[in-house]
N, C-alpha and C positions, 0 to 999 in steps of 0.2 A: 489651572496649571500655569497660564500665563501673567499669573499675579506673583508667585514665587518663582521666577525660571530657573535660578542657580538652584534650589532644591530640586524640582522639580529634573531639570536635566541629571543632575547627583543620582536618586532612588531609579530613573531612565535608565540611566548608565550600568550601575549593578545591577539591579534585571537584568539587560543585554550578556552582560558579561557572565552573569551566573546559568545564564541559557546556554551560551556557547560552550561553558565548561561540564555542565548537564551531556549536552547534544553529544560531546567530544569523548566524555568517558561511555555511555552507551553505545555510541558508536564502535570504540575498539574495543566493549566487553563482546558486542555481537558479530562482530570482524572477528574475532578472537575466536570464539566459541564456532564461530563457520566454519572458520579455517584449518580445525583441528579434527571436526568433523568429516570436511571434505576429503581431507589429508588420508585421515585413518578408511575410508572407504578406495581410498586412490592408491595409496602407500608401496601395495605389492603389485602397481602394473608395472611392466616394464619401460614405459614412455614418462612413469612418472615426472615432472616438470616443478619444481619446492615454489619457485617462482609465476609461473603461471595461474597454480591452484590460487595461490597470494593474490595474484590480480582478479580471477572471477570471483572469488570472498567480496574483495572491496567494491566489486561494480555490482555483486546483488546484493548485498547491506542497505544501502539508501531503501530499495522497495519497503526493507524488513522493516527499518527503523521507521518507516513512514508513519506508521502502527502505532509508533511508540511517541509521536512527538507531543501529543496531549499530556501525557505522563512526565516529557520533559517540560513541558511548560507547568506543570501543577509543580511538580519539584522544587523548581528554578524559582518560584513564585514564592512557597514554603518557606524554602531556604533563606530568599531577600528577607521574608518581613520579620523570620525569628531572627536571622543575624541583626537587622536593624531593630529591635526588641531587646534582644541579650546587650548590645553595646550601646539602652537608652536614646539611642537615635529619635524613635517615635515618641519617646519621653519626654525629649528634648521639644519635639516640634511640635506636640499637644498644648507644653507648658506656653510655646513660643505662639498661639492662637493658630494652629493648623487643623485644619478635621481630617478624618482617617481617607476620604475621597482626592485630597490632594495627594497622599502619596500612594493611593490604589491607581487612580488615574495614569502617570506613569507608568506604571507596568501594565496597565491595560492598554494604552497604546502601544507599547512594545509590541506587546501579546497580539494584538490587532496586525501590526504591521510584518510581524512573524509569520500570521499565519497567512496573509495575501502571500508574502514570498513563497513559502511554504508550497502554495497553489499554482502559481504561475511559474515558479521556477524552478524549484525543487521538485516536482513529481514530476512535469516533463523530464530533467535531468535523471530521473530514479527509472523511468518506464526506459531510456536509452540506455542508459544502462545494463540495467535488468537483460534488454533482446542482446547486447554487446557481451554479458555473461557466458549467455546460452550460445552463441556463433563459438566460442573460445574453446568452451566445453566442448563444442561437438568437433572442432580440429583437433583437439587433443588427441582422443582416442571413442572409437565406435562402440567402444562396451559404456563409455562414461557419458550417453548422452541422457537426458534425463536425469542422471544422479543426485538426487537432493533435492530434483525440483516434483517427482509426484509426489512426496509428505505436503506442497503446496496446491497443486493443480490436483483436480480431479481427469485421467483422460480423456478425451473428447471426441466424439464419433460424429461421421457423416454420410450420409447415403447420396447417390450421384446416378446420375446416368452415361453411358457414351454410346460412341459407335457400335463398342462389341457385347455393350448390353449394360449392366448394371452393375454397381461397387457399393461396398460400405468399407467406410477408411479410418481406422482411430488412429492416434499418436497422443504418446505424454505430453506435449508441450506444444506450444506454438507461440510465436512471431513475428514479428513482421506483418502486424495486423491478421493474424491468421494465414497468410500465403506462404507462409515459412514451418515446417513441421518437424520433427523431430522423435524417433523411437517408433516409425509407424507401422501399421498393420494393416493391412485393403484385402479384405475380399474379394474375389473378381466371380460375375455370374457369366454364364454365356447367356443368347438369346431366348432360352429354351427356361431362363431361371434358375439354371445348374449350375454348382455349385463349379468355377472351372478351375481357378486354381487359387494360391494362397499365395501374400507377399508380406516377408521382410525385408525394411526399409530401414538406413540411418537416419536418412532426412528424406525432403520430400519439398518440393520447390512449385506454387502454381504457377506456370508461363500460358499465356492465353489459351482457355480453354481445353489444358491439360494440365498435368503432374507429372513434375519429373522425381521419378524415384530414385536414388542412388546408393550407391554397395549395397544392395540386393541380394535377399535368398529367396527365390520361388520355387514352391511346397507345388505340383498336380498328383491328382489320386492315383494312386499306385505305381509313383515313380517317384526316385529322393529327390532331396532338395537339389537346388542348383543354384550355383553363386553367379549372377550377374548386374556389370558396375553399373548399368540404367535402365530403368522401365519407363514407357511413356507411358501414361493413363489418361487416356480421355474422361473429358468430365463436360456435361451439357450446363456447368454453372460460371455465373461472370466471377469477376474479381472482387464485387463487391457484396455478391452473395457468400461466396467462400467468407470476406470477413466479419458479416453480420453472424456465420454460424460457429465461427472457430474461436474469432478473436475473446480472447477474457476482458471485461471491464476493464479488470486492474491493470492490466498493462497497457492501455492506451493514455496518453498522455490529458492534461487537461484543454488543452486547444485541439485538438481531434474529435474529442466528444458529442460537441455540436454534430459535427459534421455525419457520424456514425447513427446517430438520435434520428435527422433528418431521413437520410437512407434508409435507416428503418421505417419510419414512417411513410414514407413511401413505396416499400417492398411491403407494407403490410406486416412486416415479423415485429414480433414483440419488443419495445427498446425498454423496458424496463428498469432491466439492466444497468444499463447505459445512463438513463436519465439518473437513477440511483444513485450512480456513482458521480457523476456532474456533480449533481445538488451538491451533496455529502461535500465537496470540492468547494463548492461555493459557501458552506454553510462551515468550513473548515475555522476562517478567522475567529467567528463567533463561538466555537466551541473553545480554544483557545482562550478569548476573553473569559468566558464561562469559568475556566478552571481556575485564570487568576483568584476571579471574584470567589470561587468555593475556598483558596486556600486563603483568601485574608480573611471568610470566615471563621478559620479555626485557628488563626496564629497571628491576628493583631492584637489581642490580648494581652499583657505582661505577663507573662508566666515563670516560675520557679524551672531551676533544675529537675527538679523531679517531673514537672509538668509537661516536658519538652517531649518523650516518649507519646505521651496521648495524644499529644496536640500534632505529633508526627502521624499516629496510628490515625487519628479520627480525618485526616486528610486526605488520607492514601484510600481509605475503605470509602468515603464521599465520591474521591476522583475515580475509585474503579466501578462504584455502581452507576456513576455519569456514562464513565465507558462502554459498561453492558448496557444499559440502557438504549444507549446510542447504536452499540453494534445488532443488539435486536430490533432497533427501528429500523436499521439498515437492511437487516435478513426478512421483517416485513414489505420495506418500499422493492425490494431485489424480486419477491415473489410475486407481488401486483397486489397484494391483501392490504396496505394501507397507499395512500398519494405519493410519491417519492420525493415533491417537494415537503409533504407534512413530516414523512418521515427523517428528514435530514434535517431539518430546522425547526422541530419540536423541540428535544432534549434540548438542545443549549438555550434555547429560548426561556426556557422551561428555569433550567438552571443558575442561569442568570438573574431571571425576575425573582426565583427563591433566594438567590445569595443577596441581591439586592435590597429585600425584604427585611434581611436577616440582620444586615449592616445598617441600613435606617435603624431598625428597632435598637440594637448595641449603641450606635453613636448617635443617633439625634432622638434617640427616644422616645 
């Protein structure tokens, strides 16, 4: 790379630039398509807000699109080396003594350098977000909490103990590492393990060694409901038990994670999870490279007009079985059934050394 730099920075360049314009159009297709979503479920409350709904679209898009950045980087990859193919570019710099690694290299470093930021800045930035969404949403209006986020979350239940005996608590969503709830539901037992009464909750806030419930309906047997704006609930669990059981991988950022991994391991609970989602984080840049190197193997080639379609098609079906591939390592390292390190830095490993393989054999023979 450093024997040519003005080529080299040139193929750099476009890459970068064909990423950001990748990143930018999915981004407002998925902004787009949220927002009209949200709207049409929101439309006929009366607090409606055209504005507001606008801004929780854009502040949980980053989680979505997080999803999606492998796909932009295979795209954005695709797209450089047929544009630089179609307009002889590589034509150019074969005839001029260049091999196909000088101008892979460039966009593997990009790719490389995309995906660190990717991990340290970006997912923090997505997981703040993401908790800034859900606080928005649930000021809005108390029918709208949750809305849009259980097709995401599965709800999450916890069993507790207190003063006045025992609880099980679910809620749609959660927060704030777990301490923050949303949509919840608490069973309350008395001492006796009877059943004492029922609670609806908007939110649901841990303050030490309690929960505070707020806009409240409590349901007891044989008498209606009754609307009250707080409940305290004792709970016999710390702050960081509540968020070893509540908190979701996904929304913890990537510098938190250490820390959540450790705690577990020393409460004994399974960090699985956790470690899972680390790896995957760490092994994020590499998956990235990966995909570069799968799309210069289907589109360094010269190819015809007519050939432009396949060379499209056989890139997209490569990068989406890297993708399943990867997401089923991930739902193995999640369960304990493979290593969460093997399982996050297989595939791209994997992928790599095949595309590598594949490109020795085409270019050096």
């Amino acid at each position: 790379m450093l024997r040519h730099p003005t080529i080299s920075f040139y193929f750099a360049r476009r890459f970068a630039r064909m990423t950001f314009v990748i990143f930018l159009v999915v981004f407002v297709l998925i902004a787009f398509v949220d927002y009209l979503e949200l709207a049409r479920r929101s439309v006929q409350r009366e607090n409606f807000d055209a504005f507001w709904y606008l801004v929780i679209s854009l502040t949980r898009v980053p989680t979505v699109i997080e999803r999606a950045l492998p796909f932009t980087v295979l795209f954005a990859s695709m797209a450089s080396f047929v544009m630089a193919n179609r307009q002889l570019e590589l034509v150019v710099a074969r005839a001029s003594g260049l091999s196909a690694w000088q101008f892979i290299l460039p966009a593997g470093t990009v790719a490389l350098a995309f995906g660190i930021f990717a991990t340290t800045v970006f997912n923090p930035g997505a997981t703040a977000l993401k908790e800034e969404s859900i606080r928005i949403l649930n000021s809005l209006t108390a029918d709208a909490v949750g809305q849009g986020e259980n097709q995401q979350n599965k709800p999450i239940w916890i069993r507790q103990s207190g003063l006045e005996g025992s609880s099980i608590m679910g809620a749609k969503n959660s927060f704030n590492r777990g301490l923050s709830l949303t949509g919840v539901t608490a069973f309350v037992f008395d001492l006796n393990n009877g059943l004492s009464r029922r609670i609806d909750a908007r939110t649901a806030e841990y303050q030490d060694g309690k929960w505070l419930l707020r806009d409240t309906m409590v349901a007891r047997q044989a008498e209606r409901p009754v609307h009250v704006d707080e409940v305290v609930l004792p709970t016999d669990l710390r702050a960081d038990q509540v968020s070893q059981q509540l908190a979701n991988p996904e929304t913890i950022s990537f510098w938190s994670l250490p820390q959540f991994i450790e705690i577990s391991s020393r409460s004994g609970v399974p960090s699985t999870g956790y470690e899972m989602r680390y790896q995957s984080l760490l092994a994020q840049p590499l998956l990235f490279l990966a995909m570069v190197l799968v799309a210069a193997t289907v589109s360094l080639r010269f190819s015809r007009s007519r050939d432009l379609g396949q060379v499209i098609l056989t890139g997209v079906i490569v990068g989406f079985v890297l993708y399943v591939v990867s997401e089923l390592a991930i739902g193995l390292g999640r369960s304990g059934v493979v290593n969460p390190a093997i399982a996050a830095w297989a595939p791209p490993i994997v992928a790599t050394l095949a595309s590598v393989t594949v490109l020795l054999h085409r270019e050096d023979g």
